[in-house]
Structures are given as C-alpha cells and as structure tokens.
C-alpha positions as protocol buffer text, in pm:
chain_id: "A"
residue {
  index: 1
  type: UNK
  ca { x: 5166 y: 11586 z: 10323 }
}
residue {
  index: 2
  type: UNK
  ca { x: 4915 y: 11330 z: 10170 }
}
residue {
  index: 3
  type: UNK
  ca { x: 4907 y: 11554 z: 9876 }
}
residue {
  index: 4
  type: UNK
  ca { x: 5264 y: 11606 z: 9809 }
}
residue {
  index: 5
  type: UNK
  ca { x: 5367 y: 11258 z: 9829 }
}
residue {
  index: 6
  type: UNK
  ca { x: 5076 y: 11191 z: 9582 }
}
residue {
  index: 7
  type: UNK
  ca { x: 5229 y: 11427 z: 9358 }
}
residue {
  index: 8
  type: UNK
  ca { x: 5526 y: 11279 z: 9378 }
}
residue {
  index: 9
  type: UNK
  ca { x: 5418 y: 10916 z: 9307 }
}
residue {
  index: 10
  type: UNK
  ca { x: 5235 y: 11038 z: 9012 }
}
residue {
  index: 11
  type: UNK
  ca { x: 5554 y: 11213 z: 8921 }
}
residue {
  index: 12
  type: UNK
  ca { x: 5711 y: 10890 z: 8890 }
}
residue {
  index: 13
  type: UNK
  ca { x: 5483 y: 10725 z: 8741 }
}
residue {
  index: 14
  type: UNK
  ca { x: 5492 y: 10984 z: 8451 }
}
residue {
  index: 15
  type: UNK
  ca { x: 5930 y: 10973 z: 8442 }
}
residue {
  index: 16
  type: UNK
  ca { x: 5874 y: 10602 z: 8476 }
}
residue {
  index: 17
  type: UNK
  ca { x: 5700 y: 10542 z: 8106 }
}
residue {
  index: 18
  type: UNK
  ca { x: 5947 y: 10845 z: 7927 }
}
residue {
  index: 19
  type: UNK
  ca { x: 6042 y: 10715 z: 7611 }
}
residue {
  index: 20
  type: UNK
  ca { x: 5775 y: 10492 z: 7591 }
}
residue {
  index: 21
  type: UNK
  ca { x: 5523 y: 10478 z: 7298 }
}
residue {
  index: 22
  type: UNK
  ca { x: 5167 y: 10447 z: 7221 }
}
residue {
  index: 23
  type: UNK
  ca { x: 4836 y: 10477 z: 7399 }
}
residue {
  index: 24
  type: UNK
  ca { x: 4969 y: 10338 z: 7769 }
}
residue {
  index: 25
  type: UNK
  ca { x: 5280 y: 10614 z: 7749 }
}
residue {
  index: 26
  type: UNK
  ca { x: 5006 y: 10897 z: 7665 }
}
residue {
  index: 27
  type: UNK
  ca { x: 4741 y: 10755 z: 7950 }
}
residue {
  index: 28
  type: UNK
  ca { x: 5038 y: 10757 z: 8215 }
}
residue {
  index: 29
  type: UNK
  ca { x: 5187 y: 11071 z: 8070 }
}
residue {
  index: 30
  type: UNK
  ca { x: 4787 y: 11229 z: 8110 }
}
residue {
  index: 31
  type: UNK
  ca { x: 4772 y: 11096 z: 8472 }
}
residue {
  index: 32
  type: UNK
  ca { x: 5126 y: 11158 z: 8613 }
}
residue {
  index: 33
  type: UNK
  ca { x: 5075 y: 11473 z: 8462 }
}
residue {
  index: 34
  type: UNK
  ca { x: 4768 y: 11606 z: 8596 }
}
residue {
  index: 35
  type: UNK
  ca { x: 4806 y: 11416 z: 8902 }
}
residue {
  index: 36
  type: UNK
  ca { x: 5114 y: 11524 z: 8985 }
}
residue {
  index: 37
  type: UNK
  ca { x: 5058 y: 11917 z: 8909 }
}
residue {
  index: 38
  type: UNK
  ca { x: 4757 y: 11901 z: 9126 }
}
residue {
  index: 39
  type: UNK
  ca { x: 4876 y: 11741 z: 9417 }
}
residue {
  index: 40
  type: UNK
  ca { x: 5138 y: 11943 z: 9390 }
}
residue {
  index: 41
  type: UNK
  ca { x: 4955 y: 12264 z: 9357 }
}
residue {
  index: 42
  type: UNK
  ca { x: 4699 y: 12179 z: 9635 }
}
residue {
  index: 43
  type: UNK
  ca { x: 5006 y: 12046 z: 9908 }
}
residue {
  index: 44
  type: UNK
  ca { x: 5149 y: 12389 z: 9856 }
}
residue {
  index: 45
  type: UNK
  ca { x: 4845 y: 12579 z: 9888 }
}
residue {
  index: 46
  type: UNK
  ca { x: 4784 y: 12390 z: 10233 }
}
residue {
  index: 47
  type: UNK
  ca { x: 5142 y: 12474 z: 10287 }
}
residue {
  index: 48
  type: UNK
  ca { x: 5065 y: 12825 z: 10233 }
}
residue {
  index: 49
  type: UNK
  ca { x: 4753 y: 12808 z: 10448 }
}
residue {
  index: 50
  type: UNK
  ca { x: 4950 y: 12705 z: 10699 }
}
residue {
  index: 51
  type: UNK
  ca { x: 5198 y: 12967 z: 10672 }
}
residue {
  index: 52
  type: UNK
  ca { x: 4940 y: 13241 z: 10731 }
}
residue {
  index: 53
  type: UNK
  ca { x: 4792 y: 13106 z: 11030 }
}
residue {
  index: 54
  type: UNK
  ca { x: 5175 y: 13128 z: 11137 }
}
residue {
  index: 55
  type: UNK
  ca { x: 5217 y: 13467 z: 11068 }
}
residue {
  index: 56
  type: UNK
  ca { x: 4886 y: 13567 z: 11224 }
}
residue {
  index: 57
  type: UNK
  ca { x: 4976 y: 13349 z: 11569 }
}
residue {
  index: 58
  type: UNK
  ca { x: 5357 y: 13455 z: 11553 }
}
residue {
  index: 59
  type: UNK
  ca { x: 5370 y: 13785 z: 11465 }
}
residue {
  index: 60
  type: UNK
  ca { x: 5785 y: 13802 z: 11362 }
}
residue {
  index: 61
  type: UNK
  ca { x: 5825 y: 13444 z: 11289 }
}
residue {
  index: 62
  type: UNK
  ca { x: 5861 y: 13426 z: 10953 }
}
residue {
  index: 63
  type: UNK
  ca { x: 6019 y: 13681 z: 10727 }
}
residue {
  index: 64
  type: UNK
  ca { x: 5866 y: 13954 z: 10568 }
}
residue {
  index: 65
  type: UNK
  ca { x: 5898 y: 13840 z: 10205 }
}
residue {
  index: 66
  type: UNK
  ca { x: 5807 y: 13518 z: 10236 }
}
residue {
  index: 67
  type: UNK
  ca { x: 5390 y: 13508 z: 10241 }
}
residue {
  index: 68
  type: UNK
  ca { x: 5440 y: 13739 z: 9950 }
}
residue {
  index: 69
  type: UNK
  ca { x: 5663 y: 13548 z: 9783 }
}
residue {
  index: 70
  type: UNK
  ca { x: 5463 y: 13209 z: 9803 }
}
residue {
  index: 71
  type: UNK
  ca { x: 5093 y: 13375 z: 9709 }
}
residue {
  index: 72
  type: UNK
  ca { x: 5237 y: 13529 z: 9403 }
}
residue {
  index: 73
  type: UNK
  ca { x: 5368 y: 13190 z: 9269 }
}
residue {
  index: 74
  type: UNK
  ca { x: 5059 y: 13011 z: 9415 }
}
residue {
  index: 75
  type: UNK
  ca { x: 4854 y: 13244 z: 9233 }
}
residue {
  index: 76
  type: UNK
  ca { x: 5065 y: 13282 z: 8930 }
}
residue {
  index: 77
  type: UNK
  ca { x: 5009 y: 12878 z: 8895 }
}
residue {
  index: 78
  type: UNK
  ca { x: 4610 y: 12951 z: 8929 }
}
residue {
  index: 79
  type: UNK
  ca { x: 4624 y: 13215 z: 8675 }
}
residue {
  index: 80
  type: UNK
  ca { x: 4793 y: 12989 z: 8402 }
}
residue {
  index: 81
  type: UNK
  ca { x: 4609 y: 12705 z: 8456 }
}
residue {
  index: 82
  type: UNK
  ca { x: 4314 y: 12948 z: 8401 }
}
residue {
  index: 83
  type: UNK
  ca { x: 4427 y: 13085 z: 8107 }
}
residue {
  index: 84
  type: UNK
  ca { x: 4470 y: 12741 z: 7968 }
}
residue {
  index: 85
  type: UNK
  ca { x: 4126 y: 12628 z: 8017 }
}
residue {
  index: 86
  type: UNK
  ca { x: 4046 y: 12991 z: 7841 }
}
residue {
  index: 87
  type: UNK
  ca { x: 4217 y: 12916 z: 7537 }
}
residue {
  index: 88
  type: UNK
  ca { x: 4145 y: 12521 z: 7506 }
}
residue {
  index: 89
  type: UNK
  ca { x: 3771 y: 12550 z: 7554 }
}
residue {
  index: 90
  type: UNK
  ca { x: 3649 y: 12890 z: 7513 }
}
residue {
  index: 91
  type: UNK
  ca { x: 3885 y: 12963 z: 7184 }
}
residue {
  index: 92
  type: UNK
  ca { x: 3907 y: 12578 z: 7100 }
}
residue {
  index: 93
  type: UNK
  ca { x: 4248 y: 12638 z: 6921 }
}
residue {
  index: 94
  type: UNK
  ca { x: 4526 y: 12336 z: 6947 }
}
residue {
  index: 95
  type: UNK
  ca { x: 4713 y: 12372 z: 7242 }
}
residue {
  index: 96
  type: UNK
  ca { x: 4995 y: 12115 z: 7184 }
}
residue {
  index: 97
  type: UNK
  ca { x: 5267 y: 12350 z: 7193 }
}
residue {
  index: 98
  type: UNK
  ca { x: 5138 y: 12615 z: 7406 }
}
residue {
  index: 99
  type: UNK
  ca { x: 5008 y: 12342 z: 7649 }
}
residue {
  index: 100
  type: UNK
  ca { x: 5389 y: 12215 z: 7689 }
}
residue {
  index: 101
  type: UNK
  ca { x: 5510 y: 12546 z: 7742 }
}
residue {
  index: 102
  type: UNK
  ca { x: 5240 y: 12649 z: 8007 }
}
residue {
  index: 103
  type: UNK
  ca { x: 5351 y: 12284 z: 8168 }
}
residue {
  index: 104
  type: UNK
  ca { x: 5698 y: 12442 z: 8212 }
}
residue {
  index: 105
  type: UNK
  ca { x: 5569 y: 12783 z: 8314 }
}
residue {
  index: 106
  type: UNK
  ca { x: 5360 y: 12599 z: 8570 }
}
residue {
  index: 107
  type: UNK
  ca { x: 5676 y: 12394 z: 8690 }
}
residue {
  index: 108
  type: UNK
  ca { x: 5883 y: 12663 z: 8729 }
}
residue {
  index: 109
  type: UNK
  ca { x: 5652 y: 12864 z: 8968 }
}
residue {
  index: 110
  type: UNK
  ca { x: 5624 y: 12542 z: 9164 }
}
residue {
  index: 111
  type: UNK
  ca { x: 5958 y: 12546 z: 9174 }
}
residue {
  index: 112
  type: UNK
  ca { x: 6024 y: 12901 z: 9287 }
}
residue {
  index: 113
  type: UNK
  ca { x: 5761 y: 12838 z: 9534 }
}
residue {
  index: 114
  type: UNK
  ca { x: 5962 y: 12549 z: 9676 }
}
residue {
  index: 115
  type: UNK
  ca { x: 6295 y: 12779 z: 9681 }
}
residue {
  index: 116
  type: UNK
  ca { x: 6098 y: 13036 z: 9885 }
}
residue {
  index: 117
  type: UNK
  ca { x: 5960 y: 12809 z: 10144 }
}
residue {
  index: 118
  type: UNK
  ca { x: 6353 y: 12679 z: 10159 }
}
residue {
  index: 119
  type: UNK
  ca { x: 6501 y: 13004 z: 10190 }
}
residue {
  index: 120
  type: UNK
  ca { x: 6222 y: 13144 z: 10440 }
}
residue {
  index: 121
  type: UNK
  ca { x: 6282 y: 12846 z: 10676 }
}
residue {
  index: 122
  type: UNK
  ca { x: 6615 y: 12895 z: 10663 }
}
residue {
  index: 123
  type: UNK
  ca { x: 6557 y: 13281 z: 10760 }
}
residue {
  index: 124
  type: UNK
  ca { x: 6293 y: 13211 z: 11023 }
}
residue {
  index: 125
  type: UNK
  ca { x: 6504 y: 12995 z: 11220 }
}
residue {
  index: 126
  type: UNK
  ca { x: 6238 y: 12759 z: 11306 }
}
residue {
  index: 127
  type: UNK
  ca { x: 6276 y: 12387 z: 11340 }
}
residue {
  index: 128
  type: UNK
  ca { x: 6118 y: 12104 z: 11251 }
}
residue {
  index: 129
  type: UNK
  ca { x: 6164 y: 11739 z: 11461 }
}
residue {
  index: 130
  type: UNK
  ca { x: 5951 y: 11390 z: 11469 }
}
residue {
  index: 131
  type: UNK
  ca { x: 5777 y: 11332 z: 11805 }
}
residue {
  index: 132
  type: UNK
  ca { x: 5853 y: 10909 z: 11795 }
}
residue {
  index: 133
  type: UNK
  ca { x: 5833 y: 10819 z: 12187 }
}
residue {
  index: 134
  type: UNK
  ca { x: 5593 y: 10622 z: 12275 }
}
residue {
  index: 135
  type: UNK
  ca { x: 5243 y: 10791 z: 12341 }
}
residue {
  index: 136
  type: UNK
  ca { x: 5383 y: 11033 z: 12079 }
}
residue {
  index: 137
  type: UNK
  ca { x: 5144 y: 11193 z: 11794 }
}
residue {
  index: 138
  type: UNK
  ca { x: 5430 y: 11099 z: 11548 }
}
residue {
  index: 139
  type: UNK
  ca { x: 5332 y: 11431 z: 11397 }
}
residue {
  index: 140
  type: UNK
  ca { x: 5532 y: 11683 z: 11306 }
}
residue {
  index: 141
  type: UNK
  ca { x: 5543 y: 12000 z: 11482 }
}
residue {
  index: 142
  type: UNK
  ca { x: 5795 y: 12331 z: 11453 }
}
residue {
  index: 143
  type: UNK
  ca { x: 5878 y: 12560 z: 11757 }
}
C-alpha cells in the first residue's frame, strides 16, 4: 500500500509541473517519473506476491487466468525496463524517443495489470472490508 500511494504522489507531482519549462519541470518530470513507475512496479509485485500465497492457501479462490495474467505483465514491465538499461548504457545510443515510447509500453502493462487484478476480483468473489472498531487492526483483510 505504502508503495502505491507513493507512486501515486509522485504521479502528481509529475502531472502537477506539465507544461512547465526549464530545469525544475525536467527535475520533477525525472522524479515523478521514476518514482512513480517504481512504486508502482514494486506495489504490484507485492500485490502479486500476495496473490500467490492466495492461491497456494486457497486452492479455487482465485481464477485460473489470473496469476498468469499478472506475472506476464509484471514481467513484461521487468523485461523493458531491462532492455532499456541495455540500449542506454551498453549501446550508449540516444534514447529520447525510444525512452518515451518504452514509458508508454511500460504504462500500458501497468495498466493491463491493474485491469486483471479488477476483473479477477470481480471473478473470485472475494471481499474486501476495514476492521475500524475499537481494538481493531484497522487493516485490511479479504474472506
């Protein structure tokens, strides 16, 4: 959770200074960029940690497609972000343009990993509630 909400802040932090010029724009974009893509990235591979240790305890409780699904983008996002270290330091070519389209490959795969954890929770039929009385954990838990 911690590393999903950082994400996010550093997601608006980046949207916040759009439009913007000179060297404060490109510091903010560099942080809210890289801040938010790896929060991101490491909330949903928690997320997906989690998952498995649900599907090992709960045999049947989430849907067959779904750990699939969510590796395949989790790892799809490792493999580009790879490939971009590849070709910015090992080749050294300029990666202006092939760094904003990896950005949007990156976000996308995110994104589809989002839609699967949406449409698996909808299929699994689990639910998720706030424990808030008092003595609670104030965690949240799913049944």
């Amino acid at each position: 959770l911690a590393f999903g909400w950082l994400g996010a802040l550093f997601m608006i932090l980046y949207l916040t200074f759009l439009g913007t010029e000179g060297a404060t724009y490109e510091l903010m974009r560099r942080y809210g960029i890289n801040v938010y893509f790896g929060g991101t990235y490491v909330a949903q591979v928690l997320l997906l940690r989690r998952l498995l240790a649900v599907g090992r305890t709960r045999p049947g409780a989430l849907p067959p497609w779904l750990l699939p699904a969510t590796s395949l983008a989790a790892l799809g996002v490792l493999a580009s972000g790879a490939a971009f270290l590849v070709v910015k330091y090992v080749l050294a070519r300029d990666m202006d343009r092939p760094e904003d389209a990896l950005e949007w490959v990156v976000a996308l795969l995110m994104q589809l990993f989002l839609l699967a954890i949406v449409l698996g929770w909808r299929d699994s039929r689990m639910r998720l509630w706030l424990d808030a009385a008092p003595g609670g954990t104030g965690e949240a838990e799913s049944r």
